[in-house]
C-alpha positions in Angstrom: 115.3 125.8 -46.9 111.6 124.9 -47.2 108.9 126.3 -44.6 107.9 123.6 -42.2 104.8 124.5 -41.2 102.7 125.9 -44.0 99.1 127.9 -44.1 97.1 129.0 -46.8 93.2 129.5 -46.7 90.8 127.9 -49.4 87.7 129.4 -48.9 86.5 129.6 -45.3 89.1 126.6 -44.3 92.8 127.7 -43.0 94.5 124.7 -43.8 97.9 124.5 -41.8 100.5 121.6 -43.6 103.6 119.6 -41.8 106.1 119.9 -44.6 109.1 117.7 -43.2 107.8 115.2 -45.8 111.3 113.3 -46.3 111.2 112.9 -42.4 107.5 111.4 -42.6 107.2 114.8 -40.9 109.1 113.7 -37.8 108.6 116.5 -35.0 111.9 118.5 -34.6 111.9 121.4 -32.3 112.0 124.1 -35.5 108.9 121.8 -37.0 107.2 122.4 -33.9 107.8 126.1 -33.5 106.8 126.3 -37.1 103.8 124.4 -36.1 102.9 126.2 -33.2 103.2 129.6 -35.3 100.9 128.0 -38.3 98.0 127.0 -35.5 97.9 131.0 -34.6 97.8 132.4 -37.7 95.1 129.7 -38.5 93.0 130.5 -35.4 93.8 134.3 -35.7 92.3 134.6 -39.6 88.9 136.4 -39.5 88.5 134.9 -43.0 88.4 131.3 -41.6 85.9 129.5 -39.0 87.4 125.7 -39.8 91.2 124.8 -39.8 92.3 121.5 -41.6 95.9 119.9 -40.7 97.2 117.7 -42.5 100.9 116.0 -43.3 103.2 116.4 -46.5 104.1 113.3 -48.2 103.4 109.8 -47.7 102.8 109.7 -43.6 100.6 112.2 -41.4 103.1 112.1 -38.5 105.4 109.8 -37.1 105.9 111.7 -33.8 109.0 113.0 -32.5 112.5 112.7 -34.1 114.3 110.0 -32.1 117.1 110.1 -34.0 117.9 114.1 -33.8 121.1 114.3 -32.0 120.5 117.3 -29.1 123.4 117.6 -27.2 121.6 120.1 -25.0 119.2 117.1 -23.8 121.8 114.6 -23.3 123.4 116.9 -20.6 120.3 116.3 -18.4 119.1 113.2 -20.0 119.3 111.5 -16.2 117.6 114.4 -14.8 114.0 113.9 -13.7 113.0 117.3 -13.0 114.4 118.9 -16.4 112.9 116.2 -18.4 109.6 116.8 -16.4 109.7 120.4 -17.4 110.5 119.3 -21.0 107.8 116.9 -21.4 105.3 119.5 -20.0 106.4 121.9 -22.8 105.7 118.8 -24.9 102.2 118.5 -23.6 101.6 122.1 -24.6 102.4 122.2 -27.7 100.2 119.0 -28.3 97.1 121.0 -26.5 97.6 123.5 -29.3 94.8 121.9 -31.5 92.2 121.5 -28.4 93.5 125.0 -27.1 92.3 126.8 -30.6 89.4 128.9 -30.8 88.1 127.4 -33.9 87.1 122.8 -34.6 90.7 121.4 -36.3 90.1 118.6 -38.5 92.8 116.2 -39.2 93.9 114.7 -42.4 95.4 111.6 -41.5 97.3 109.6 -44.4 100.0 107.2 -43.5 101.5 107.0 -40.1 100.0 109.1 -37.3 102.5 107.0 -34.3 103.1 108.5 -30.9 103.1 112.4 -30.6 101.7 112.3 -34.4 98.9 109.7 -32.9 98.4 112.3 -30.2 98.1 114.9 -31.9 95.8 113.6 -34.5 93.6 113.0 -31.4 94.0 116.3 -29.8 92.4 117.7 -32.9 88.1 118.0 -32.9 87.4 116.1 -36.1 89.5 113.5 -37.9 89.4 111.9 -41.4 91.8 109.1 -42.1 93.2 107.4 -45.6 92.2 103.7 -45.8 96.1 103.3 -45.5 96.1 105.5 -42.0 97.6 103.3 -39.2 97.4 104.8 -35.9 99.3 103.7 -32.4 102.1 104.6 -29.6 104.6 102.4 -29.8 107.1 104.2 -28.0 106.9 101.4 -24.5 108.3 99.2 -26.9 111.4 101.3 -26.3 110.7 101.9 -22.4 109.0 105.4 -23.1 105.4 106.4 -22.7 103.5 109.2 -23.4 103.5 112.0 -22.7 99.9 112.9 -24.0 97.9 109.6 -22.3 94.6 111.0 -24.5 93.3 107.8 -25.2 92.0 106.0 -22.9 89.5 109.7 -23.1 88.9 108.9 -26.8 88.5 105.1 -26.7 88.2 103.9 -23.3 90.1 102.7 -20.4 90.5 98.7 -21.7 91.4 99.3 -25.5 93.4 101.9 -24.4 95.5 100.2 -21.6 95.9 97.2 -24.7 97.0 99.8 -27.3 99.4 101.3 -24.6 101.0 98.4 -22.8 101.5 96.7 -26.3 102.7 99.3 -28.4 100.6 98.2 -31.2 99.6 100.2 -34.3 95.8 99.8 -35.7 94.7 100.5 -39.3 91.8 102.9 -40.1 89.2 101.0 -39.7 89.5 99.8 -36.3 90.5 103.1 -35.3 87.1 104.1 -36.5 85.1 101.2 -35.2 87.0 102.4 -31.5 85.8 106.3 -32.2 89.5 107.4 -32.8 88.3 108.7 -36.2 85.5 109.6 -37.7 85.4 108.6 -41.2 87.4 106.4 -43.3 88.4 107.5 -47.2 90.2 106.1 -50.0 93.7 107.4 -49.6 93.8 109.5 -53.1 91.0 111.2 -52.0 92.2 111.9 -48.8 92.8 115.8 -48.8 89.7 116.9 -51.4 86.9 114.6 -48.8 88.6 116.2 -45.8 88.9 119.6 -47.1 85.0 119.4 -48.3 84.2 117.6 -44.7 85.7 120.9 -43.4 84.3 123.5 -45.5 80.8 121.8 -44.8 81.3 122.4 -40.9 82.1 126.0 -42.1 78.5 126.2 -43.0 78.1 126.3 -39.2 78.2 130.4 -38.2 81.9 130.7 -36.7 80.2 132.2 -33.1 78.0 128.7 -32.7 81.4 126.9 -33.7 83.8 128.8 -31.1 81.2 129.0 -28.4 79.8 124.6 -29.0 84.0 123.8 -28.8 84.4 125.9 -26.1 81.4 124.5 -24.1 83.1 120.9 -24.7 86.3 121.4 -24.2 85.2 122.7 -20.8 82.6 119.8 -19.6 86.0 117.6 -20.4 88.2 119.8 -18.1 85.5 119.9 -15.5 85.8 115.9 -15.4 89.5 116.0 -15.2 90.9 115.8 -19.0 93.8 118.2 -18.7 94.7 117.8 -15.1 95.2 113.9 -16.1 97.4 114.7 -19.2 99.5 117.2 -16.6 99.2 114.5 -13.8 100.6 111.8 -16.6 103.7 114.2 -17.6 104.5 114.5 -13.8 104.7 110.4 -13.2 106.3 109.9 -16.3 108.9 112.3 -16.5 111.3 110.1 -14.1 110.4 107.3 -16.4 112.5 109.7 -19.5 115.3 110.1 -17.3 115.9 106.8 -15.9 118.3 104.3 -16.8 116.0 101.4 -17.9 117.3 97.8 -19.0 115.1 98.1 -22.4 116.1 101.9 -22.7 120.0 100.7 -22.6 119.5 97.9 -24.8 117.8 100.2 -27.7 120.1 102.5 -28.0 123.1 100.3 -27.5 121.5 98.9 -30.9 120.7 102.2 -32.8 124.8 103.0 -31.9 125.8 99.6 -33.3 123.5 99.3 -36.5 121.6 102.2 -36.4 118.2 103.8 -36.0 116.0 102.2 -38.7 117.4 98.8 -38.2 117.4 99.1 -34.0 113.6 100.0 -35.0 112.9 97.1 -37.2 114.5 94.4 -34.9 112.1 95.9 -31.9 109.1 96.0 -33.8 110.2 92.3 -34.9 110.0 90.9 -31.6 106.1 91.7 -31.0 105.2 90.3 -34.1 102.1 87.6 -33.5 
């Protein structure tokens, strides 16, 4: 069975790689243990002062894996307090870019769509493909969350659009709204972002630790991780509740299935 995290170093870069490719690197619990192990080895390697992450395959991330059966979570799918706790194990493992000693850039090809979008975001630095499209759509299927990041990244009224809606955004507009910061042909994706990275290893590792940290904590000081904690605890009841819309998707992935209950969703807010 292939790794599903992978790490390797090129030069002074650790570069840590989603390799659920044939999932579009959907985020299963094992991917995300893997995931979570790759990030400490990367910020852990004295030979590295840069970590790149990127996706396997044709999409950077398309969040979590919906359509995982987990018989474990369906025995306290109605209960708010357990899926609080679970959604705040969530929002850790998301933090693990922005909780890393050393600036992660992301490599962003494809689809980067609700925890992927987050945690493209989560990361310090991100270069997208000119095919990258970026958005939550998960509200669409009477879920939200559970990172709310972007309204810190974007703004409050783009944001609260982006959210309510559901919509995805190509590169560019993400990086006319700030959500990336440079935009690449999509061949030339992981050779730009990988030299974009081992530039900023240029910077001594001590001045890149200590300028991180130094951010990271004028954000905290104005309230950035209390409101992603503060989020998860208002929207954990919204997981376990029995929702008209929430009923009525998976009523349609039972009868036709996931990708088609997904299609006829995303039909409906076509313009």
């Amino acid at each position: 069975m292939a790794e599903l995290a992978l790490y390797h170093v090129d030069g002074s870069v650790g570069v840590v790689t989603m390799n659920r490719p044939e999932k579009l690197n959907a985020i299963s619990p094992e991917l995300k243990e893997a995931l979570v192990g790759a990030f400490r080895s990367a910020d852990d390697d004295a030979s590295t002062s840069v970590v790149l992450l990127r996706g396997n395959g044709r999409s950077f991330c398309v969040g979590y894996d919906i359509g995982r059966a987990s018989p474990e979570r369906d025995a306290w799918r109605h209960d708010a307090m357990r899926y609080t706790q679970h959604l705040h194990s969530v929002l850790a493992f998301e933090l693990a870019p922005w909780d890393m000693r050393k600036p992660v850039v992301a490599a962003v090809q494809g689809h980067a769509l609700g925890g992927g979008c987050e945690l493209a975001l989560m990361c310090d630095l991100t270069i997208a493909a000119d095919d990258a499209k970026f958005g939550e759509p998960e509200i669409r299927f009477s879920t939200a969350g559970p990172a709310l990041v972007m309204p810190w990244f974007i703004g409050l009224k783009k944001a609260r659009e982006l959210l309510y809606f559901g919509d995805t955004i190509g590169a560019q507009e993400a990086l006319a709204l700030g959500m990336v910061n440079r935009v690449v042909p999509a061949e030339e994706l992981v050779a730009q972002a990988l030299r974009f990275a081992k530039r900023l290893a240029l910077i001594s590792p001590e001045a890149l630790a200590a300028l991180k940290l130094a951010l990271n904590r004028g954000a905290e000081a104005a309230g950035f991780r209390e409101a992603m904690k503060s989020g998860v605890d208002i929207l954990g009841p919204l997981y376990a509740a029995r929702t008209a819309a929430g009923v009525q998707f998976r009523d349609a992935v039972q009868t036709h299935g996931l990708r088609a209950a997904l299609a006829a969703r995303m039909d409906e807010f076509k313009e």
